[in-house]
N, C-alpha and C positions, 0 to 999 in steps of 0.2 A: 115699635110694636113688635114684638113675637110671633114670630111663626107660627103656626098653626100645627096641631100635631100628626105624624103621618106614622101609617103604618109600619112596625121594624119587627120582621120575623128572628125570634132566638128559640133555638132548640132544647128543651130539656126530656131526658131519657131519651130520646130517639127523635121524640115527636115535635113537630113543630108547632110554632104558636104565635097568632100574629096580636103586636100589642101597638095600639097608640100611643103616641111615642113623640113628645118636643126635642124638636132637632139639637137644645142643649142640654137634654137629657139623655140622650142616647147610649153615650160613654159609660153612663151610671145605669142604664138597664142591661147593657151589656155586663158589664162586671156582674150586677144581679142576679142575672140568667146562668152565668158562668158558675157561682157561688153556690146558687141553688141546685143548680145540677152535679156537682161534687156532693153537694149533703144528701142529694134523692140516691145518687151511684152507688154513697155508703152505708144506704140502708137496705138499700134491695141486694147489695154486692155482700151483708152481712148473713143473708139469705132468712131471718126469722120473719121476712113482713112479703106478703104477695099482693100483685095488683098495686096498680100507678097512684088511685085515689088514695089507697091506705098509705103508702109510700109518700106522698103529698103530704099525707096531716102530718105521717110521723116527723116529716121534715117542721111544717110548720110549727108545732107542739115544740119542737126542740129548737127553733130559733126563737121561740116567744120566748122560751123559757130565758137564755143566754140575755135578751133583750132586757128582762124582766130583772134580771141578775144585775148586768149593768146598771140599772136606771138606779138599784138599793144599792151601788156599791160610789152611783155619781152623788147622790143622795144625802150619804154616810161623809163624803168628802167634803161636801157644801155645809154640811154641820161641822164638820174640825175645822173646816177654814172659819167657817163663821166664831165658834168656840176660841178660837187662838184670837182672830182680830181681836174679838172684845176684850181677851184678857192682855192683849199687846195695848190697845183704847185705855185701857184701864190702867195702865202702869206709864203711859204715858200723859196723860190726865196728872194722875197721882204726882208724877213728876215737875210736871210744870208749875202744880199748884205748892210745892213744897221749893220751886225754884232750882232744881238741881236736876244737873246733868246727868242723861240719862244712858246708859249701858246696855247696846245690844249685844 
């Protein structure tokens, strides 16, 4: 059975913030908190955005995005491999059913 989760204070911009927290995730909200707090440092350290909430979304809005990015570029991947299998299925079908040795 799993632990239950307990409170792990991480700092982002100064402020502190307490988050529930399973003891096997810990590792992973630390990195988290580390991660986000470099993207909040280079928007406010950029100086066009004021205030922690604004600072926040801009953070947020710009990791959906990259997220958003990714998921069309796993996507885009899972289609060429899908595309190549069939046409590799296909030539080896074609092969077997003409009895001949086939050449990758």
């Amino acid at each position: 059975m799993s632990e239950p989760a307990r409170p792990l204070s991480v700092r982002i911009l100064e402020k502190e913030y307490l988050v529930a927290c399973a003891p096997d995730e810990r590792t992973d909200l630390l990195d988290s908190a580390e991660f986000l707090n470099g993207r909040m440092k280079e928007i406010r350290d950029g100086g066009k955005i004021v205030g922690l909430d604004r600072i926040a979304v801009m953070a947020a809005l710009n990791l959906a995005h990259e997220v958003l990015k990714l998921r069309a570029r796993d996507v885009g991947a899972e289609q060429e491999t899908g595309h190549r299998l069939r046409a590799l299925r296909e030539r080896v079908e074609s092969a077997l059913e003409k009895g001949q040795q086939l050449e990758l």
